[in-house]
C-alpha positions as CSV (number, residue, x, y, z in Angstrom):
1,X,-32.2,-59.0,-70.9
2,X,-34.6,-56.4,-72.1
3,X,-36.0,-56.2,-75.4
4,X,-34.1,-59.3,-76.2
5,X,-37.0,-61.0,-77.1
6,X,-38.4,-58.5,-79.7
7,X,-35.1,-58.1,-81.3
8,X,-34.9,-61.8,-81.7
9,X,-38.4,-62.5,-83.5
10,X,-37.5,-59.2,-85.3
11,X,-34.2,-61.1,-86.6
12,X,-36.1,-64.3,-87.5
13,X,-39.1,-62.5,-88.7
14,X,-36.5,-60.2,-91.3
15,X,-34.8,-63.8,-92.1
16,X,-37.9,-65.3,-93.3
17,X,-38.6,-62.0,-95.8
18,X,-34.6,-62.6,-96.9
19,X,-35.6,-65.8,-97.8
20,X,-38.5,-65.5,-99.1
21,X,-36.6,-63.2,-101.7
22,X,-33.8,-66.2,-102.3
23,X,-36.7,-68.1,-103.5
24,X,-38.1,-65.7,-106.0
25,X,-34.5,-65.9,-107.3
26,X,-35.0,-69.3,-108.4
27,X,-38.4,-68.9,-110.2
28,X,-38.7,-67.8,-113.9
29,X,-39.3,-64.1,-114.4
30,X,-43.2,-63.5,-114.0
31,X,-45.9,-62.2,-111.6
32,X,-45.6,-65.5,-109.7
33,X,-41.9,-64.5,-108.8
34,X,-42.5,-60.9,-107.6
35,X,-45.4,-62.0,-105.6
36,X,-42.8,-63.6,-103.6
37,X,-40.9,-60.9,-103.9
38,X,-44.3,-58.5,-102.7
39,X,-45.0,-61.4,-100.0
40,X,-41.2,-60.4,-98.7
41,X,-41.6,-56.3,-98.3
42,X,-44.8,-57.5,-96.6
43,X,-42.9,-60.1,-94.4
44,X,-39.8,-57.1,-93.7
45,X,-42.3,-54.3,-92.5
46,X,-44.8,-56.6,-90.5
47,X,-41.0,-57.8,-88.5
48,X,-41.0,-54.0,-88.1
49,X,-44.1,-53.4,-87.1
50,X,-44.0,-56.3,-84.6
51,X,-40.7,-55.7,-83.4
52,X,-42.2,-52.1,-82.3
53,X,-45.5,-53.2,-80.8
54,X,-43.1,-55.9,-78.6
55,X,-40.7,-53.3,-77.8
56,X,-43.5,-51.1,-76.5
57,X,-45.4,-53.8,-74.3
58,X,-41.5,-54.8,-72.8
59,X,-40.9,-51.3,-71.9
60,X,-44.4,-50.8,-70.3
61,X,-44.3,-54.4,-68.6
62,X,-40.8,-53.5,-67.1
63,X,-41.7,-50.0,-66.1
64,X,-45.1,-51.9,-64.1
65,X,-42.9,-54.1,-62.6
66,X,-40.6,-51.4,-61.3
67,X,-43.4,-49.6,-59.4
68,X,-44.3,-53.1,-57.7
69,X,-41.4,-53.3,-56.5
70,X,-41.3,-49.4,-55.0
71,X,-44.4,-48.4,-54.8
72,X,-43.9,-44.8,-53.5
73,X,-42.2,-43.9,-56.7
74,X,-44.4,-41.5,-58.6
75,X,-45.5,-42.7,-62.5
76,X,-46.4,-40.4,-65.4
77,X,-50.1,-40.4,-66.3
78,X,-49.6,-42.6,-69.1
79,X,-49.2,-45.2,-66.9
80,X,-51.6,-44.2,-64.0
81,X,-54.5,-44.2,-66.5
82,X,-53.5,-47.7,-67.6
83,X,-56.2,-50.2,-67.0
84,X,-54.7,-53.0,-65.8
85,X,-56.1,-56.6,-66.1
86,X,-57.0,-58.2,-62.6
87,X,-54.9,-60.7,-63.1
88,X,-52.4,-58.3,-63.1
89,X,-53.3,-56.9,-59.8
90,X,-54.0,-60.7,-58.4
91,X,-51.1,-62.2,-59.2
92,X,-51.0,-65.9,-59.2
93,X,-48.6,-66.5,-61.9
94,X,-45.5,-65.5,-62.8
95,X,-44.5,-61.7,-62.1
96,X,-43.0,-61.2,-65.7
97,X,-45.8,-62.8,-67.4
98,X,-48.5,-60.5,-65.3
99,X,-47.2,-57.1,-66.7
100,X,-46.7,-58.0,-69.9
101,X,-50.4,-59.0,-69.7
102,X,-51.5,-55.3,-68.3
103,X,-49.1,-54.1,-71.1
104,X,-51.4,-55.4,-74.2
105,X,-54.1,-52.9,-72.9
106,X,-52.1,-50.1,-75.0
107,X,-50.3,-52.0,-77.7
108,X,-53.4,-54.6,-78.9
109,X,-54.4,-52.0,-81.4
110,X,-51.3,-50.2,-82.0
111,X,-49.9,-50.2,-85.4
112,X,-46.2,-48.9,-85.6
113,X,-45.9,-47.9,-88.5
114,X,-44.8,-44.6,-88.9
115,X,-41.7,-42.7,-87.8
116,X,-44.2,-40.2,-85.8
117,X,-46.1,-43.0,-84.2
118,X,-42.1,-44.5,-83.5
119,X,-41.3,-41.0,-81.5
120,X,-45.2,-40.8,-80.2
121,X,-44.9,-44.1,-77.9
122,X,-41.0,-44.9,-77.5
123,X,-40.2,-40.5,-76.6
124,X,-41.6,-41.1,-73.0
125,X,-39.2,-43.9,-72.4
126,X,-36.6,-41.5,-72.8
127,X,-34.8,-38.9,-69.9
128,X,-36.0,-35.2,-70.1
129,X,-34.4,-34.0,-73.2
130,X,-33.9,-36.5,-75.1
131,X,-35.6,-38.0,-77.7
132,X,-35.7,-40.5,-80.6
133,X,-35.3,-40.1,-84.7
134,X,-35.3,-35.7,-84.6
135,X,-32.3,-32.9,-85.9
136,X,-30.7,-34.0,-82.5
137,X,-29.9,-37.4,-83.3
138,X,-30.1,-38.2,-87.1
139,X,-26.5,-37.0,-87.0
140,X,-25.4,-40.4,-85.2
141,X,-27.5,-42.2,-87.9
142,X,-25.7,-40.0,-90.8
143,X,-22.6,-41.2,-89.9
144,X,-23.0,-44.5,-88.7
145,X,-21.4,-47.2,-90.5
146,X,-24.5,-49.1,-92.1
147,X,-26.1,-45.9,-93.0
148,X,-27.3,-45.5,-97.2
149,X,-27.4,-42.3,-99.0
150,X,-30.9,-43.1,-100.6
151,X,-32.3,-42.3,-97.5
152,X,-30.7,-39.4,-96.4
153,X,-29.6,-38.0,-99.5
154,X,-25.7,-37.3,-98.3
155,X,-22.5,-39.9,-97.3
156,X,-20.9,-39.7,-93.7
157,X,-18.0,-38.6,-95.8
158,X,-19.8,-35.5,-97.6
159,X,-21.8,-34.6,-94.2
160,X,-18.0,-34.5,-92.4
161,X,-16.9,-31.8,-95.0
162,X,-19.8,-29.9,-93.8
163,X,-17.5,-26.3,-92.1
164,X,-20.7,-24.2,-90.4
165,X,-22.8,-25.1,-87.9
166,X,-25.6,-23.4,-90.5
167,X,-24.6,-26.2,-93.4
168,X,-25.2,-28.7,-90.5
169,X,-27.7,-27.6,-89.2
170,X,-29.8,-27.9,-93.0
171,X,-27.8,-31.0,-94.1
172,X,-29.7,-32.9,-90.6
173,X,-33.1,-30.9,-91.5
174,X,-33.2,-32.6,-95.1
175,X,-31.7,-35.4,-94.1
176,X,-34.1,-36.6,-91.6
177,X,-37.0,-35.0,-94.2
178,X,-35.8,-38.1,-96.8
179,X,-35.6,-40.5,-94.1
180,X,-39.1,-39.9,-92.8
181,X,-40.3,-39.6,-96.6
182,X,-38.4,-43.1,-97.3
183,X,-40.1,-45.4,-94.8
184,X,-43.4,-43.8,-96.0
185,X,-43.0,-44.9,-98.9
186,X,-41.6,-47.9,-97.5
187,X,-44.7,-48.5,-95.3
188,X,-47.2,-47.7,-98.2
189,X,-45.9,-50.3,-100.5
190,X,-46.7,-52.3,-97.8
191,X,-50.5,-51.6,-97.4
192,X,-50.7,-51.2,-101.4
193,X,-50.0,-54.9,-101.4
194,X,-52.2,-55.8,-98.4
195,X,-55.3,-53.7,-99.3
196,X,-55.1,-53.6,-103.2
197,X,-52.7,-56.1,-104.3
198,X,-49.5,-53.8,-104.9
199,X,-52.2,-51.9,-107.7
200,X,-52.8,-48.7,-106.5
201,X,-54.1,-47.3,-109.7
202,X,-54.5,-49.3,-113.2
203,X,-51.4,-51.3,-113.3
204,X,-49.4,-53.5,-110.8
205,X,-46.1,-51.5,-109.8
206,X,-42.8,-53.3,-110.4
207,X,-40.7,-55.0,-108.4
208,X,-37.1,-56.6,-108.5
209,X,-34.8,-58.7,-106.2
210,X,-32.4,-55.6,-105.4
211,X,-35.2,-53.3,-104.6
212,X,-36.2,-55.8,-102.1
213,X,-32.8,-56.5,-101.1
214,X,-32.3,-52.8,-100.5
215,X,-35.7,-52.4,-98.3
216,X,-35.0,-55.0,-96.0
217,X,-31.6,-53.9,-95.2
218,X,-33.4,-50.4,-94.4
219,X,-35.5,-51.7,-91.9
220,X,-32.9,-53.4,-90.4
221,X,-31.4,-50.3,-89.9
222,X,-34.3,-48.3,-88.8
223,X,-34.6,-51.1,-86.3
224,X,-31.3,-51.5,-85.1
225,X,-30.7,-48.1,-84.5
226,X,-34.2,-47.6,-82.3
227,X,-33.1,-50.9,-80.6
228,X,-29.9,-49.2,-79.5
229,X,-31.3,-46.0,-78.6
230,X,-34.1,-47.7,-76.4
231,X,-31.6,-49.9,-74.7
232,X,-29.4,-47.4,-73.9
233,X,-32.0,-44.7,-72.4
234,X,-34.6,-47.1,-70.9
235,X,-32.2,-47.7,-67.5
236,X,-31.6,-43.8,-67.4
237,X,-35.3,-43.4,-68.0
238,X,-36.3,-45.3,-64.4
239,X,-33.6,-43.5,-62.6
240,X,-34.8,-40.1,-63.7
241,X,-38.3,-41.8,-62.1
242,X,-37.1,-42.5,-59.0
243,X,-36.2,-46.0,-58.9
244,X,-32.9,-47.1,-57.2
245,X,-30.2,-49.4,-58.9
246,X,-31.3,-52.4,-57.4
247,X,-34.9,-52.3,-58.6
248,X,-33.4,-51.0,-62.2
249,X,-31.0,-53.8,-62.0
250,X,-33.9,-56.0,-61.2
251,X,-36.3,-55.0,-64.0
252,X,-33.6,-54.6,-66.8
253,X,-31.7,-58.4,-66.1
């Protein structure tokens, strides 16, 4: 099944960081323990990151295979300008394997992290009108049942009491605002410890257990959500293209 694969090295990958913050719990309190705890947020958004990047390259892999199989459909530029590597064209080797080969020509120097860069690449595998992580649909991840209030600043229940389409209408607006603002902030931590180790100015910033608890439950989220979203529009995506149900059912399996 599609994107079954990312999703599964995501989950292993976000297991390891969960662990990695069990262990700190067993260490005295020092900067030995929360550099494990450091080495975890670093562990949670690199799953993220490579959960995206393998999401992309399955999408692009199964869209390549879909034109091999009807050829006269018509692709978007995006994927006509894609240079593809001859073994791709060759063949020789298994079909799968061979796109997902001429997919790593546009993700080998991605870096997902960022909710623009999120919309930027996974957007075109959506139908005409429909997109990923805007005022349209943050009101699915307001309500949804493992959504937090620290990163949209309101509860399902207080964004249900909501009467006008106006309160709505700014309740999604901030909301998604926090939620982009969030994972920045989520995502800088992350390069502070890569690039400067977590000391961005004169002194090393704190960490604790719950605060690294709390992030990796948040990218879960993110994840889980986009992992939904791309599984549900990626089928509608080929038949707005032009391919018929048996090369979709092909491609998706």
């Amino acid at each position: 099944m599609f994107l079954t694969t990312a999703r599964n090295h995501f989950n292993e990958d976000l297991d390891r960081g969960t662990a990695l913050v069990h262990h700190a719990g067993t260490l005295p309190v020092g900067t030995m323990r929360c550099d494990i705890l450091r080495a975890a947020w670093m562990m949670a958004v690199g799953a993220c990151d490579a959960y995206f990047c393998d999401a992309y390259g399955d999408l692009i892999a199964r869209t390549l295979r879909a034109k091999s199989l009807q050829q006269a459909v018509s692709m978007p530029d995006r994927l006509n300008h894609l240079r593809v590597p001859v073994i791709a064209v060759l063949g020789g080797t298994h079909e799968g394997w061979r796109w997902r080969m001429a997919a790593r020509e546009l993700i080998e120097d991605e870096n997902v992290l960022s909710l623009e860069k999120i919309r930027k690449l996974f957007n075109h595998f959506f139908r005409t009108g429909h997109k990923i992580l805007n005022q349209d649909t943050v009101e699915t991840l307001i309500l949804h049942a493992d959504a937090r209030s620290r990163f949209f600043g309101i509860t399902p229940t207080e964004y249900r009491k909501l009467m006008t389409p106006a309160q709505k209408s700014a309740a999604k607006k901030d909301a998604l605002a926090r939620f982009e603002a969030h994972f920045e902030n989520v995502f800088q931590r992350r390069h502070d410890c890569i690039h400067n180790c977590d000391r961005p100015k004169m002194a090393l910033q704190p960490i604790t257990d719950t605060k690294v608890e709390k992030i990796i439950q948040d990218i879960g989220f993110l994840v889980s959500r986009c992992h939904d979203a791309f599984r549900d529009e990626f089928p509608t995506y080929l038949e707005e293209l032009g391919f018929n149900a048996a090369t979709r059912a092909q491609v998706c399996q």
